[in-house]
LOPAKE-716643 format. One record per residue (C-alpha): residue in one letter; x, y, z. Coordinates in steps of 0.05 Angstrom, whole numbers. Each point is the difference from the previous one (the first is absolute). Layout:
N
{'A',{X,Y,Z}}
...
***
This chain:
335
{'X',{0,0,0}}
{'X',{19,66,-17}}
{'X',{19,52,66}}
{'X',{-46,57,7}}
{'X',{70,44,-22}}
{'X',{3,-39,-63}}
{'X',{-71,6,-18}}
{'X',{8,76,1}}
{'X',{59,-3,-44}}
{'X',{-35,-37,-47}}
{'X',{-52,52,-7}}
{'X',{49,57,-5}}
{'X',{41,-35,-54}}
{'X',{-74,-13,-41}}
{'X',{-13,73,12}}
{'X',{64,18,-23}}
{'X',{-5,-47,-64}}
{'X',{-75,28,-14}}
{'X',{26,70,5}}
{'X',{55,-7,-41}}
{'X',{-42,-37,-56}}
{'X',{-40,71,5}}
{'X',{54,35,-8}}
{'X',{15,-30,-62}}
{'X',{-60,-2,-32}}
{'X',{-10,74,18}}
{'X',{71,14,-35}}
{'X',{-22,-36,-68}}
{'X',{-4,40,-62}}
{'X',{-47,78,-1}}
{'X',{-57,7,-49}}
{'X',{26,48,-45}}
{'X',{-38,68,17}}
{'X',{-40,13,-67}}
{'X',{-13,73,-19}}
{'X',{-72,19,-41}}
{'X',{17,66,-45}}
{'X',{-61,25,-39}}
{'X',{10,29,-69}}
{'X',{-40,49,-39}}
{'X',{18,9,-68}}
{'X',{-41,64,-23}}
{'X',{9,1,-75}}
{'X',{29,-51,-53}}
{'X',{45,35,-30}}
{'X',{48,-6,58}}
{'X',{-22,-70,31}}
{'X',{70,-24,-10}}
{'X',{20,32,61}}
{'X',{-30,-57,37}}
{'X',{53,-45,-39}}
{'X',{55,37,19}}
{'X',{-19,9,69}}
{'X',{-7,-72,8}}
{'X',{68,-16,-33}}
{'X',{31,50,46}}
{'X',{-34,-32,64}}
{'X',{19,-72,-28}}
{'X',{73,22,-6}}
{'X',{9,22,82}}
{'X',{-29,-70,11}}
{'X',{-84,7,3}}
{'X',{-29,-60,-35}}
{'X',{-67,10,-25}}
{'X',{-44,-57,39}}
{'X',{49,-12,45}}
{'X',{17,53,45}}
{'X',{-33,64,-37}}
{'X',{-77,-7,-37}}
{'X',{-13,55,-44}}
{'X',{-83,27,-13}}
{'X',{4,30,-68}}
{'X',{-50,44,-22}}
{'X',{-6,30,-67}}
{'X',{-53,57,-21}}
{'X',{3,56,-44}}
{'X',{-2,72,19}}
{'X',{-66,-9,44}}
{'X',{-11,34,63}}
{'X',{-53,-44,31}}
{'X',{42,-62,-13}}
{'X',{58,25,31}}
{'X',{-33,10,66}}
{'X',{-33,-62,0}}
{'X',{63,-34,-17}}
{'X',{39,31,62}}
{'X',{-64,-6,47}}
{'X',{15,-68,-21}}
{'X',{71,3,16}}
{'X',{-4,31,74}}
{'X',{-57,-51,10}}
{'X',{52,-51,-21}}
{'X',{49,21,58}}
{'X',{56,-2,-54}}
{'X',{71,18,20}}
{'X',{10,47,-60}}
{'X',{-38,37,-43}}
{'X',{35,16,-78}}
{'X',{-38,46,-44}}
{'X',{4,42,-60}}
{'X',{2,55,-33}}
{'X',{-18,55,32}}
{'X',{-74,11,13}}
{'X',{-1,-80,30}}
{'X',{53,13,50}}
{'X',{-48,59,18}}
{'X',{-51,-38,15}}
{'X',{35,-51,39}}
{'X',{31,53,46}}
{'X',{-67,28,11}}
{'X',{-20,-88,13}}
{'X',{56,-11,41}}
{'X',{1,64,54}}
{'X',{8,-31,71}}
{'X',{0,-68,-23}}
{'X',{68,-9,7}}
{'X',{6,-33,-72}}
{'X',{63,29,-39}}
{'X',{-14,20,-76}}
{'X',{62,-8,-42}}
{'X',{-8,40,-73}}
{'X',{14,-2,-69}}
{'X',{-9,48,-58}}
{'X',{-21,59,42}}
{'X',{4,71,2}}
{'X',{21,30,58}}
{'X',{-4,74,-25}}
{'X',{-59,31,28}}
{'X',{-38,-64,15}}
{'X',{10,1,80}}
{'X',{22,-72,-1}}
{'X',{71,12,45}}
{'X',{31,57,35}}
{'X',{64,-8,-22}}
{'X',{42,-44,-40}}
{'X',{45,-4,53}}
{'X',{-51,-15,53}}
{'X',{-66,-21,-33}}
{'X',{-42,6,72}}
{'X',{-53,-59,17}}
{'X',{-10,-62,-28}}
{'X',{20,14,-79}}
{'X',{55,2,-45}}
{'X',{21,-28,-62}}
{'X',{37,17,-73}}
{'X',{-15,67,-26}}
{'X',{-15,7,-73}}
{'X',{35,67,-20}}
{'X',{-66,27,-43}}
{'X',{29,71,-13}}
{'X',{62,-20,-17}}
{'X',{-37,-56,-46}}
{'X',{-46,52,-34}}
{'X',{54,54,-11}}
{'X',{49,-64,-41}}
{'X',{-58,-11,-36}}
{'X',{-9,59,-25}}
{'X',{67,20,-16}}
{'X',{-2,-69,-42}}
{'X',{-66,25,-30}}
{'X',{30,57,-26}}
{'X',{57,-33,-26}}
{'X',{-36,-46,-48}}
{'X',{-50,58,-16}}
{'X',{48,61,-4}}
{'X',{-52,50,-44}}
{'X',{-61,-31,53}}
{'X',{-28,73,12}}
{'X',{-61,-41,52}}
{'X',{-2,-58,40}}
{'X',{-61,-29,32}}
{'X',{-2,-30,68}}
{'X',{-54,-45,14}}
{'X',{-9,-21,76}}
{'X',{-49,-22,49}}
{'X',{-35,55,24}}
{'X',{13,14,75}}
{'X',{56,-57,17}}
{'X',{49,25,43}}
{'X',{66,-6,-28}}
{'X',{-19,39,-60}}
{'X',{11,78,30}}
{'X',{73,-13,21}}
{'X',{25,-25,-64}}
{'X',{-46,55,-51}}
{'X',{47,47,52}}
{'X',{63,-20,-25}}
{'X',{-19,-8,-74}}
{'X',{-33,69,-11}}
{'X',{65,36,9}}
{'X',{37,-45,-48}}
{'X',{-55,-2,-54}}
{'X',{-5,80,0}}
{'X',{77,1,-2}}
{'X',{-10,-38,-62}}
{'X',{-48,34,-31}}
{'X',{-62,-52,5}}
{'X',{-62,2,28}}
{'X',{-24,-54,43}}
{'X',{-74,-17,-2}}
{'X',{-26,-29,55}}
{'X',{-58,-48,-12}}
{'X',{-21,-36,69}}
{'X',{-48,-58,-4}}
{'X',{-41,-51,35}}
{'X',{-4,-48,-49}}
{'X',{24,-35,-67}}
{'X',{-73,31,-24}}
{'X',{6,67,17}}
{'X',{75,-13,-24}}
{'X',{-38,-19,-72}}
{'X',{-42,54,1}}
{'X',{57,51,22}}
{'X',{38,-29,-75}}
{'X',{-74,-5,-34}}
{'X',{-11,72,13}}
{'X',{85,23,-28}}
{'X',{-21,-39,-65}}
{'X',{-64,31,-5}}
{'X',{31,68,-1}}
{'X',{36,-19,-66}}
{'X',{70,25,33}}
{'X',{41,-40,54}}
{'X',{25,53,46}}
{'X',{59,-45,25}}
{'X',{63,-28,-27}}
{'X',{15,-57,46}}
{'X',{-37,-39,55}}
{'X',{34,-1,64}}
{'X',{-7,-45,63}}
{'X',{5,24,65}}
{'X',{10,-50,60}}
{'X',{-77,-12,13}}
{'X',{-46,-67,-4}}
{'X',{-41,19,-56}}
{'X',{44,-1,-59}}
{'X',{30,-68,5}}
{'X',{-66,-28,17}}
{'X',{-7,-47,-64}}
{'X',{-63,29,-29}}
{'X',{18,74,7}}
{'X',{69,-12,-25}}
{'X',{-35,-35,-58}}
{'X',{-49,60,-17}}
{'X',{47,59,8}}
{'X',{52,-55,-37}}
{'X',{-43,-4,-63}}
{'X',{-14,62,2}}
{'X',{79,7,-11}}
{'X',{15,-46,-53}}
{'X',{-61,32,-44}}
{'X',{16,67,16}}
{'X',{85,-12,-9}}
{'X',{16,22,68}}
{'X',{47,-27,44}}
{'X',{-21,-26,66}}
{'X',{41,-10,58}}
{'X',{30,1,72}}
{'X',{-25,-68,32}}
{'X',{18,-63,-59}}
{'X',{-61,-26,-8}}
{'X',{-32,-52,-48}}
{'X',{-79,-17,-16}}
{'X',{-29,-27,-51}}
{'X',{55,8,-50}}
{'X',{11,70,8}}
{'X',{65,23,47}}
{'X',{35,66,34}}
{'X',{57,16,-26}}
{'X',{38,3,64}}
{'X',{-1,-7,69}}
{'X',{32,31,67}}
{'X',{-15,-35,65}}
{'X',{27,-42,49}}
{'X',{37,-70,-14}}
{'X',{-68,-39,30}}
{'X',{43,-67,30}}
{'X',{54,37,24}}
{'X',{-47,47,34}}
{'X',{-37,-59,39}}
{'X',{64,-38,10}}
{'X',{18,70,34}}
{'X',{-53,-1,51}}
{'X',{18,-76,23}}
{'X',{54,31,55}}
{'X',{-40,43,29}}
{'X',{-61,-52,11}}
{'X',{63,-45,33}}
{'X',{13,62,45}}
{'X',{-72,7,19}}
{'X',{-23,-75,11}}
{'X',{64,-5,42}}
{'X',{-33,61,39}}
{'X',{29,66,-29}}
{'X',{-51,42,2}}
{'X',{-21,19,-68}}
{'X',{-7,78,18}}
{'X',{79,4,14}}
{'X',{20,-36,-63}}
{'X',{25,54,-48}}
{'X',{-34,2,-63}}
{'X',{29,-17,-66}}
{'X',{0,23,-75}}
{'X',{-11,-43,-59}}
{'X',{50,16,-59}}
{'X',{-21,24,-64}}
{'X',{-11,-50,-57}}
{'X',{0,16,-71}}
{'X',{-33,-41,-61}}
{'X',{-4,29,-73}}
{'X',{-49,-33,-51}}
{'X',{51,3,-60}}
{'X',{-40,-33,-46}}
{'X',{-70,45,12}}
{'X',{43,62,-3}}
{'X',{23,-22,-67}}
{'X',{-71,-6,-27}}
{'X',{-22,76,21}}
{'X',{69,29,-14}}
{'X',{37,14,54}}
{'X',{76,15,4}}
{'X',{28,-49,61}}
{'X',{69,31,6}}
{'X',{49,-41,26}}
{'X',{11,39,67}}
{'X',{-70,-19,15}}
{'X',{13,-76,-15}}
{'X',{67,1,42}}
{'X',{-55,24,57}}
{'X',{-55,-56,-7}}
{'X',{9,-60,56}}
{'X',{-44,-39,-67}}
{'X',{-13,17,-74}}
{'X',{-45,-38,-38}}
{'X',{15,-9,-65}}
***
């Protein structure tokens, strides 16, 4: 028979064992924390952001479905979606919120006030749009890759003016009331009365009124205008008002351009905007800052480089002199 002294040691040494054996199983392998980052995409023409973005994120080591799930949501230019679509979002709970252009990450600052939820943008203006305080120091829960829109609109028209050096008007369709419009008609005024041309300013809600804006010029038996400029805006490189102010173009002889663009065979002749991967593969560091809890607000904004693309082959069919100091500047020529 066992002494009372050995009984007791018995049950310390199982009690040791057991605890041990807990011990180890508690040490066994963590589930990988998995991060949910919602995704508007607010207009088509610049949906490849989301590529890059993810590409970027794969690269410092997130692995779609295994430790990051991404909610991508695509609309185009509409209001009411967006909000739904963020209501959605904070509903959700997600980690991060990515959105753009402009008018989407509006909305989602106005979605996400005292929720906590960071918004990380794309493809937005920060000029004038109340979106950050600073660059350095963007304030609350927002920051994100500035697209330089003045800077855009003022290239564009210096290229403009190079393939149309006797254009005497240019017209300058955008949607009426957006909010990035004002600081970038600011800059080109200036330089289009240096040159000697006259901008006119043709604001829109629609590819309709768009139609009937054209309809109206054609009616008069004498186009007022020269050339048909883009601005940075939604409404222009929406695919069926870029078609109708595009035909409108091709049966007229006037060049259209600023954002490359292609619909229904008919194409701009060139484009200045931002390299679209590079700029999503440019937000992926910051979103690793903020899920590793930066706050987004003291995250310094960044800028988006200018990217350049000349339609060769459509300036050939109205015309136009390319010069070869305007080829050595295109990032893409399409021949």
């Amino acid at each position: 028979m066992f002494a009372k002294t050995d009984t007791w040691r018995l049950v310390i040494v199982l009690l040791l064992v057991l605890s041990f054996a807990f011990s180890l199983a508690g040490c066994g392998p963590e589930e990988p924390e998995v991060y949910h980052v919602g995704i508007l995409s607010g207009l088509s023409f610049i949906r490849d952001i989301t590529e890059g973005f993810k590409e970027g994120m794969a690269e410092l080591g997130y692995i779609e479905g295994e430790n990051i799930v991404y909610d991508v949501q695509e609309t185009e230019f509409d209001m009411e979606v967006y909000r739904t679509i963020l209501n959605g979002f904070v509903e959700d709970e997600v980690d991060l919120i990515v959105t753009f252009p402009t008018e989407a990450t509006q909305e989602a600052k106005a979605a996400t006030e005292d929720t906590g939820i960071p918004v990380l943008f794309n493809f937005a203006n920060i000029e004038g749009t109340g979106l950050v305080d600073s660059v350095r120091e963007p304030g609350g829960n927002v920051t994100g890759v500035r697209y330089p829109g003045p800077d855009i609109a003022l290239k564009r028209f210096e290229i403009m003016r190079e393939l149309t050096p006797e254009a005497d008007a240019m017209w300058v369709p955008y949607q009426r009331g957006y909010p990035i419009v004002e600081s970038q008609l600011e800059v080109l005024e200036p330089a289009a009365e240096e040159a000697g041309v006259t901008l006119i300013e043709a604001p829109a809600d629609n590819a309709a009124e768009i139609d009937s804006l054209l309809q109206e010029v054609v009616e008069s038996g004498e186009v007022p205008f020269d050339a048909i400029l883009f601005i940075a805006e939604p409404l222009t490189v929406t695919p069926d008002a870029f078609a109708v102010m595009a035909a409108f173009g091709a049966e007229q002889g006037i060049p259209v351009g600023g954002a490359l663009m292609s619909v229904d065979g008919y194409e701009s002749v060139f484009g200045v905007n931002v390299d679209i991967l590079e700029a999503g593969r440019d937000m992926a560091p910051m979103a690793d800052k903020i899920l590793q809890g930066t706050p987004a607000g003291e995250i310094p904004v960044v800028s988006a480089e200018n990217f350049i693309q000349i339609n060769y082959a459509v300036a050939e069919d109205l015309g136009l002199t390319v010069s070869e100091s305007l080829l050595g500047q295109a990032d893409e020529v399409i021949r």
